[in-house]
GUTOR-884598 format. One record per atom (N, C-alpha, C, O, CB): residue in one letter; x, y, z. Coordinates in steps of 0.2 Angstrom, whole numbers, plus 5000, padded with zeros to 4 digits. Glycine has a CB too. Layout:
residues N
AXYZ;...
//
This chain:
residues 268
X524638645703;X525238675708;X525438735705;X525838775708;X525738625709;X525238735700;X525838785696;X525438885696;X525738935694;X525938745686;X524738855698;X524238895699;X524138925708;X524138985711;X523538865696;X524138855711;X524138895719;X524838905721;X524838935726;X523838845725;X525338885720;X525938905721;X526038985721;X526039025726;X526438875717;X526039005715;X525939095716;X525339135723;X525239185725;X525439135707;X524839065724;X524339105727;X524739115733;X524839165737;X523439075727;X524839035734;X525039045740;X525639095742;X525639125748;X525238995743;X526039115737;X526739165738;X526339235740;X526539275745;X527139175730;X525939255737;X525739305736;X525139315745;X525039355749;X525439315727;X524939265744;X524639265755;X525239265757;X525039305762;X524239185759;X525739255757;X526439255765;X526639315764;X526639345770;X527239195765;X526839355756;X527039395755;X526639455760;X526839485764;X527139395749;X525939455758;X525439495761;X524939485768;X524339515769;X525139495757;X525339435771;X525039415779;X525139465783;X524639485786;X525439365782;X525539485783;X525939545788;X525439605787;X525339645792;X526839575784;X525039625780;X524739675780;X524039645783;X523939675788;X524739715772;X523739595782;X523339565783;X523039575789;X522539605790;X523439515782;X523839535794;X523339545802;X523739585804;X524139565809;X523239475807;X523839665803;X524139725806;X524939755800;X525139745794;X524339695816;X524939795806;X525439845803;X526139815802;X526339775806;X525439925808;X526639825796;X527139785797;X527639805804;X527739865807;X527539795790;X527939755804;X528539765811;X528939805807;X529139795801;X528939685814;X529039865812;X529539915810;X530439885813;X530539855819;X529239985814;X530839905807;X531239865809;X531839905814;X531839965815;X531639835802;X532239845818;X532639915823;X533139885823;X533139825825;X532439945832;X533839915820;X534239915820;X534639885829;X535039835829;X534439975817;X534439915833;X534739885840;X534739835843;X534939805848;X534639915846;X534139805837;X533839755842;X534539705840;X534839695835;X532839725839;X534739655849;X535339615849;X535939645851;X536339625855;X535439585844;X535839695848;X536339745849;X536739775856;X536339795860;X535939785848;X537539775859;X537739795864;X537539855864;X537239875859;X538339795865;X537539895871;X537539965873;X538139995870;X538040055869;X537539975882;X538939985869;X539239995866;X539140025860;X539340075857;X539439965867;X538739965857;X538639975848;X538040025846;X537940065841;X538339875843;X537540015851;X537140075852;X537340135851;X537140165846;X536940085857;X537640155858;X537940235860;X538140255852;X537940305849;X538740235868;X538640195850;X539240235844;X538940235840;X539240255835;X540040205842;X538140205837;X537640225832;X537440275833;X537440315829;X537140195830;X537240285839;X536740375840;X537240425839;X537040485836;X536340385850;X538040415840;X538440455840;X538540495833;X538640555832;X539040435842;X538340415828;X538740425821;X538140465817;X538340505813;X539140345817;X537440435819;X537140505815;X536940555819;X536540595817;X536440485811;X537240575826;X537340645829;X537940665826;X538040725827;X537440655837;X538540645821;X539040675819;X538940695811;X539340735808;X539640635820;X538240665810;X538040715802;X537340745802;X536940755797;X538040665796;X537240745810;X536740805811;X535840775809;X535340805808;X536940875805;X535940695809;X535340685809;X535140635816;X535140575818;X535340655802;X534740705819;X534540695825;X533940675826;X533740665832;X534640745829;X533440655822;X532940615824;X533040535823;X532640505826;X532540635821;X533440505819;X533740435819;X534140435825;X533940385829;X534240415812;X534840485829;X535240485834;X534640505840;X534740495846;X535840545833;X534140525838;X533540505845;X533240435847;X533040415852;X532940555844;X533140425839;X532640355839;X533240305844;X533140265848;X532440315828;X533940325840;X534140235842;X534440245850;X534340195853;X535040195834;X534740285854;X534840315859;X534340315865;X534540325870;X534940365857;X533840305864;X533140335865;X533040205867;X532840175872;X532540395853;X533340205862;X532840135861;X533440105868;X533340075873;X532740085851;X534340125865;X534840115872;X534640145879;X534740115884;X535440155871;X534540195878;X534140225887;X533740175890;X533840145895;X533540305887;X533140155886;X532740125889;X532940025890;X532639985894;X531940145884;X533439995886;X533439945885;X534039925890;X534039865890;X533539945878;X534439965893;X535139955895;X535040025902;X535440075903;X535839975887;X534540015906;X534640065909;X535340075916;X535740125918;X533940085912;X535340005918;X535739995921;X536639995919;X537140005922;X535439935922;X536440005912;X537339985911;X537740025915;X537540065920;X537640005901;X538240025914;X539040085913;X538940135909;X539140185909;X539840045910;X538540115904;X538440165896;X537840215898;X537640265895;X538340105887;X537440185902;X536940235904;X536940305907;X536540345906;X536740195908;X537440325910;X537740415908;X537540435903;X537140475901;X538540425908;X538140395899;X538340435893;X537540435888;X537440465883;X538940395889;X537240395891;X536740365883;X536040455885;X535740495882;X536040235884;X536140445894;X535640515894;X535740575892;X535340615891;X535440525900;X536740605891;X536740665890;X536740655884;X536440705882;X537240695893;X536840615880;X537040605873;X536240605872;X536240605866;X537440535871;X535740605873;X535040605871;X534740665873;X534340685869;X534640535873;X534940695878;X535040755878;X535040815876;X534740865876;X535240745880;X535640805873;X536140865868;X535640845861;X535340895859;X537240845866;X535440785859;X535140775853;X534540805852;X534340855849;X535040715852;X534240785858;X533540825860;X533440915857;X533040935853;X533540825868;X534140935862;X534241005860;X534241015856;X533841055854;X534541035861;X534640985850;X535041015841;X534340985839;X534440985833;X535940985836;X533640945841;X533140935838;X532540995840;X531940985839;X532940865841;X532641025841;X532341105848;X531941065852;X531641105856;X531741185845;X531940985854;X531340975858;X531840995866;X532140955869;X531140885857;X531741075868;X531941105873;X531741025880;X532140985882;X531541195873;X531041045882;X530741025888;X531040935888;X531140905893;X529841035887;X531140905880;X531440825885;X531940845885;X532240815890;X531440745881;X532340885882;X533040895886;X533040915893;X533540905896;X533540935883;X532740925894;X532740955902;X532540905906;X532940895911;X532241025903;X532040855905;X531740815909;X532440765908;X532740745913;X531040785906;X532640765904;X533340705903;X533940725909;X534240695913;X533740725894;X533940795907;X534640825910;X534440815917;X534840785921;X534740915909;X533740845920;X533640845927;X533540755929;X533540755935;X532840895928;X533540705927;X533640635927;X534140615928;X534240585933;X533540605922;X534740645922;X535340615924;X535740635931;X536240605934;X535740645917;X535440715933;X535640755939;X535640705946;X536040695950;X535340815941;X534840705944;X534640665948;X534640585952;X534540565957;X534340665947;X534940565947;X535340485947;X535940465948;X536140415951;X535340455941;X536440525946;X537040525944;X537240585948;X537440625944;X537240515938;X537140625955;X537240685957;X538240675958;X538740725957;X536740705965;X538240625958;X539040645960;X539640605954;X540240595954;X539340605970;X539040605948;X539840575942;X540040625940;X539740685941;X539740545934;X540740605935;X541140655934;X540940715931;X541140775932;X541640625930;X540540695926;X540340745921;X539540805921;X539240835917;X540240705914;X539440785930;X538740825930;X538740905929;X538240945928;X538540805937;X539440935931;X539440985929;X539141005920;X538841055918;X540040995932;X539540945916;X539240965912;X538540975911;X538241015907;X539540945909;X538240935914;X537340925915;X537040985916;X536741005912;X537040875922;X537141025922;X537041085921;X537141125916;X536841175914;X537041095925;X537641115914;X538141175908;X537541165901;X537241205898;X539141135905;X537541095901;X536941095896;X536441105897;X536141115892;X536641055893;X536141125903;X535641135905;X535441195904;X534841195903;X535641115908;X535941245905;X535841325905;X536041345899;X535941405899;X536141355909;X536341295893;X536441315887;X535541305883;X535341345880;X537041275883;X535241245885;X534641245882;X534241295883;X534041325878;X534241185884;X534141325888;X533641365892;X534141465890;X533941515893;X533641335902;X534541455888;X534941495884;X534541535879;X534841555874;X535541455881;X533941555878;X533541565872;X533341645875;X533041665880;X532941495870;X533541675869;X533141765868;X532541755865;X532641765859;X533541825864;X532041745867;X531341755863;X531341785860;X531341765854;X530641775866;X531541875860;X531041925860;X530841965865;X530542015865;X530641895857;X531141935871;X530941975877;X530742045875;X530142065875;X531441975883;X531442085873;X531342145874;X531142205867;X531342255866;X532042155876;X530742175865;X530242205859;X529942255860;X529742265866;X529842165857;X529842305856;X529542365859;X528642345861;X528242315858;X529542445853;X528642365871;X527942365873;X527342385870;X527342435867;X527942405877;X527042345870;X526142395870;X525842355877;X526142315881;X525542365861;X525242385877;X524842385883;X524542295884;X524442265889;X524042445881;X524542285878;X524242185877;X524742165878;X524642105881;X524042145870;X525342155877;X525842095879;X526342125886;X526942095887;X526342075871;X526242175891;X526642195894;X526642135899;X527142115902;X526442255896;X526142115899;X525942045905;X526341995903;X526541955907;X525042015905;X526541975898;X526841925895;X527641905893;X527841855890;X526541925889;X527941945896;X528741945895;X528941915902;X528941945907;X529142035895;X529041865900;X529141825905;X530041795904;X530141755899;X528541765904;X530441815908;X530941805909;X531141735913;X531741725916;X531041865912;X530841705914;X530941645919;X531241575917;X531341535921;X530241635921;X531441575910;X531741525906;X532641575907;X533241545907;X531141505896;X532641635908;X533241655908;X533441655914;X534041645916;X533241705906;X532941665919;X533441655925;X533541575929;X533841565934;X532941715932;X533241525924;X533241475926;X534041455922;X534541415924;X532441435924;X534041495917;X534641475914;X535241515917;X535841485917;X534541495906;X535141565920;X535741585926;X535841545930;X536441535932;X535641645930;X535341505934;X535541455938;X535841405937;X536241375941;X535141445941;X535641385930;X536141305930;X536741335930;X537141295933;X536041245924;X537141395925;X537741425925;X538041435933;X538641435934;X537741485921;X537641445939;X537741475941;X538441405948;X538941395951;X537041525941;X537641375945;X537741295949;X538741285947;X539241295950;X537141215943;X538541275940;X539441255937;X539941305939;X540541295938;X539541255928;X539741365943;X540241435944;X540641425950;X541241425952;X539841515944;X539841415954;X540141405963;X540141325965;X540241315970;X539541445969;X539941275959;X540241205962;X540641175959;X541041135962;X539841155962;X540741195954;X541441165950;X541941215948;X542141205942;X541241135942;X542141255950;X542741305948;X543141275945;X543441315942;X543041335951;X543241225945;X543741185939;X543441155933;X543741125928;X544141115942;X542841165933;X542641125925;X542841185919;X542841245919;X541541095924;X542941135914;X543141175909;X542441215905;X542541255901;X543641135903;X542041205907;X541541255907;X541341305908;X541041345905;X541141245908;X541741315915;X541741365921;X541841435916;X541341475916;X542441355928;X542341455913;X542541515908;X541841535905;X541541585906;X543041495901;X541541475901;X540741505896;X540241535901;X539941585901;X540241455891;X540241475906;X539841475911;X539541545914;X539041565915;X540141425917;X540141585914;X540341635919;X540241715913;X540041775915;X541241615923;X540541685906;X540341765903;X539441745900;X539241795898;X541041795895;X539041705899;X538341665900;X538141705903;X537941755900;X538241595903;X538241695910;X537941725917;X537941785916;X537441815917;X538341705923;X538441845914;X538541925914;X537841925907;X537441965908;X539641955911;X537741895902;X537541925897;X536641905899;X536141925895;X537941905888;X536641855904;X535841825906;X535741915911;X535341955912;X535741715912;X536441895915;X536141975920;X535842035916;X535342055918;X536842005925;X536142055912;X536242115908;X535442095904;X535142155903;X537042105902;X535142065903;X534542025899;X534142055903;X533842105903;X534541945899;X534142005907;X533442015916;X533642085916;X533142115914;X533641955927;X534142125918;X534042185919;X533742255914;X533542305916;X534542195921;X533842215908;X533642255903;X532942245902;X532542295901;X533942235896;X532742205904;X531942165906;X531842245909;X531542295906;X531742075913;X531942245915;X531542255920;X531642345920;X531242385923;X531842205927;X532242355915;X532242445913;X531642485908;X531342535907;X533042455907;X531542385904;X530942435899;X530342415901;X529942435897;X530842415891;X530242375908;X529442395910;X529442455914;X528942475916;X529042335914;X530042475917;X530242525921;X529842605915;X529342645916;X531242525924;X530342595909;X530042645905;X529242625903;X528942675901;X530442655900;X529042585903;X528242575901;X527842615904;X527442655902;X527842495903;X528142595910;X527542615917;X527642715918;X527142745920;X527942565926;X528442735915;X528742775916;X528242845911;X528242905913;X529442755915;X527942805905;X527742835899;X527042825901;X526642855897;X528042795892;X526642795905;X526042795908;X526042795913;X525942745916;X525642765907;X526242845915;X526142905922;X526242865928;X526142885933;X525342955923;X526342795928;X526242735933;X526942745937;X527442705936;X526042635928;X526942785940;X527742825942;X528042765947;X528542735946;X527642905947;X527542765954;X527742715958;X527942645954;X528442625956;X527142715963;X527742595949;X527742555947;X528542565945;X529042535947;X527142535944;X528542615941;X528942615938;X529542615941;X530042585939;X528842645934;X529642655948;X530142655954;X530442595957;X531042595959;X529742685959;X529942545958;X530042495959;X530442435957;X530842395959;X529542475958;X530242455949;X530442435944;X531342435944;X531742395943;X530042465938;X531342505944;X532242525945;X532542515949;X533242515950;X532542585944;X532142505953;X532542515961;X532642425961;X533142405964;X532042555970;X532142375958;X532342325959;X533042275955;X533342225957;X531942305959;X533142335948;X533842335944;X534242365948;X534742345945;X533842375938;X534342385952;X534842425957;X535242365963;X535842345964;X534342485961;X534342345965;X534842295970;X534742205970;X534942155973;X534642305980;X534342205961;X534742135961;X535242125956;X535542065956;X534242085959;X535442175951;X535742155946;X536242225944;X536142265940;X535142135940;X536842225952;X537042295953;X537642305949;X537942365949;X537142305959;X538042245946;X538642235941;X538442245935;X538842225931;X538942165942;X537942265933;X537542265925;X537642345921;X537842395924;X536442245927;X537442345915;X537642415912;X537042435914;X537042485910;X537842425904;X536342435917;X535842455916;X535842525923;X535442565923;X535242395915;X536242515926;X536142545933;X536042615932;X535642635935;X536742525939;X536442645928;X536442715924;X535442745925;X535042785928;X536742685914;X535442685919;X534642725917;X534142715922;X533642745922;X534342685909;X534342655929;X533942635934;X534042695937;X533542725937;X534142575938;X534542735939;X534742815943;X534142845940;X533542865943;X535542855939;X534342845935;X533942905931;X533042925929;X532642965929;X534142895924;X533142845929;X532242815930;X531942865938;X531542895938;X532242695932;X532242845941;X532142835949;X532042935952;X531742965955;X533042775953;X532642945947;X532643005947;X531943075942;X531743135943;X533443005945;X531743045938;X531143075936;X530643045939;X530143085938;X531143075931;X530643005941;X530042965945;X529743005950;X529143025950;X530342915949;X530543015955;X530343045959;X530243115960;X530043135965;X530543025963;X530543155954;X530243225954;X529443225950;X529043275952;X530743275949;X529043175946;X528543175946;X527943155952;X527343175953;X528543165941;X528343105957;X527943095962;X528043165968;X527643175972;X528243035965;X528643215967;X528643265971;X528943255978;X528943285983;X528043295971;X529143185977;X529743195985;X530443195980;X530643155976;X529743115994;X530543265985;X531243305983;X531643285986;X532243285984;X531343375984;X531443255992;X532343225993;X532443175993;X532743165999;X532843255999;X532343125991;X532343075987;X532643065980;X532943015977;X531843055988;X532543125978;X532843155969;X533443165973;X533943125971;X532443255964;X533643205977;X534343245977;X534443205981;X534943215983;X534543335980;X534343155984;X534943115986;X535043045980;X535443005981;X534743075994;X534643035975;X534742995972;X535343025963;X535643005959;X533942955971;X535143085965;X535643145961;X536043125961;X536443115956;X535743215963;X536243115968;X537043135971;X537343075970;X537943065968;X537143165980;X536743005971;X537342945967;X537242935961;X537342875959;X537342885969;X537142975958;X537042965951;X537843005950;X538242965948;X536242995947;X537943055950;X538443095949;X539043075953;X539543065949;X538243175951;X539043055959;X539443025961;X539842945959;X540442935960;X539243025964;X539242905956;X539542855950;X539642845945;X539942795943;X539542825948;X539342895941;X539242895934;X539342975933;X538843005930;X538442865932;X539943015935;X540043095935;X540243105927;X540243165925;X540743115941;X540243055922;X540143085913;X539543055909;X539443035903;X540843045908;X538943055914;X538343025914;X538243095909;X538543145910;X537842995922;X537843075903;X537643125898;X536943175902;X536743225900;X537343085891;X536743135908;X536243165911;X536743205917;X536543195923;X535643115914;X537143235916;X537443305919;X537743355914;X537943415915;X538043275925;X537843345909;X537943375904;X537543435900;X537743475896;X537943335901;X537143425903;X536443495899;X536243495905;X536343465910;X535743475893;X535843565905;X535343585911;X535043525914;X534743495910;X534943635910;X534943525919;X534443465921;X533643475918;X533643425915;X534343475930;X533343495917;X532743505918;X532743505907;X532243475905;X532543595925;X533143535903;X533143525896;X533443435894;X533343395890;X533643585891;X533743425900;X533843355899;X533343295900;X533143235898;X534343335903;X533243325902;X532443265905;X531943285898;X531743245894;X531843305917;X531743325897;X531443345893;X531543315885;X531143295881;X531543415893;X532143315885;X532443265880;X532343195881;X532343155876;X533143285879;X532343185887;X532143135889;X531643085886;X531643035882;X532043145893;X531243115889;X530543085888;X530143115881;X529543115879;X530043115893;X530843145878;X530543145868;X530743095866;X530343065862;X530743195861;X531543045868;X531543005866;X531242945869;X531442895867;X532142995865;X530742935874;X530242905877;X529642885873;X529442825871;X530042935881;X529442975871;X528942965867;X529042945859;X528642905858;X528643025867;X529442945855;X529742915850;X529742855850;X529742835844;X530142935849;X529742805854;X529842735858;X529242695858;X529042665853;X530042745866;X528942725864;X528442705864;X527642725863;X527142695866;X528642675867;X527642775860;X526942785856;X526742745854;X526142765851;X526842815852;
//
């Protein structure tokens, strides 16, 4: 006995490896949705968001029905984000909208929603010919919309304030986009494109600081396309709103010139 007694200890001990992988242990298991939520909370309050995903994650799916089920999607949510997993927060966020369009706190749903999608790549890096195709603005304007949601549906959420100077610095963004393919195109003779380009800064993004250099774009454009009065009438609103615009300051014709050195300095 005194010989198979260890054998046997040492088979039970090692059964588990035997026939498979050991059972991973989970804290929720038995567990209320209560005692859940306030574990995912407590290691989101020391920033360790892959345990506050795991156990949150196991409450979503386990308790979907509860009362606690709001809270357990935005809360897995926001974790997701401070994890950078961007796209499941989004699927989460757009879940909770979708389930819950009229609880108390949807505004904040979108608020998070347009803080995730809140992200400067790099958009505005100086052009070359290979990546002009690739500045893709579309995670920003997706991020103006959810702000935009919390501005004109909720004027009372206490989000409404970020929500709203958010929105001015995403506009200013997209419009700045769309100044430096104006000058891409501006710097390879691609005049018409480039026309397009400003004139579409003009009438989608007409509260923005860029509208200045959209004038100006629009205005050498069209002296190298050669319709003149389209220059002198676009002159005249340039001077007319912008009458300390540095492009009335020097001769017309040495200003542009200066122009397009600091163009060429740019982007060569």
């Amino acid at each position: 006995m005194k010989l198979i007694s260890p054998l046997i200890l040492t088979f039970l001990l090692s059964g588990c490896f035997i026939f498979g992988d050991p059972v991973e242990f989970d804290e929720t298991t038995g567990q209320t949705p209560q005692w859940i939520l306030s574990r995912g909370e407590a290691y989101a309050s020391t920033s360790d968001w892959p345990s506050a995903i795991k156990v949150l994650e196991k409450g979503e799916q386990r308790y979907p029905n509860s009362k606690l089920a709001p809270q357990f999607k935005l809360d897995l949510a926001y974790a997701y984000y401070k994890f950078s997993s961007d796209a499941e927060a989004i699927a989460m966020l757009d879940k909770f909208v979708r389930l819950y369009p009229n609880h108390p706190t949807v505004d904040y749903a979108f608020y998070l929603k347009g803080v995730v999608l809140f992200v400067d790549r790099g958009l505005f890096d100086k052009f070359t010919l290979q990546d002009i195709s690739d500045r893709d603005v579309a995670p920003l304007k997706l991020s103006f919309q959810a702000f935009n949601i919390v501005v004109e549906r909720y004027p009372e959420s206490k989000y409404y304030d970020d929500s709203l100077i958010r929105m001015t610095y995403l506009m200013n963004k997209m419009a700045e986009n769309e100044i430096h393919v104006a000058r891409y195109y501006m710097k390879r003779k691609a005049y018409i494109a480039s026309l397009n380009r400003a004139q579409f800064v003009l009438q989608e993004y007409p509260q923005t600081i860029h509208q200045e250099e959209a004038l100006i774009i629009m205005i050498s454009a069209y002296e190298f396309l050669g319709i003149q009065d389209l220059q002198k009438d676009t002159e005249k609103i340039l001077k007319l709103n912008y009458p300390n615009s540095e492009f009335h300051s020097k001769d017309l014709q040495a200003k542009k010139k200066d122009w397009w050195n600091i163009w060429d300095s740019l982007y060569d």
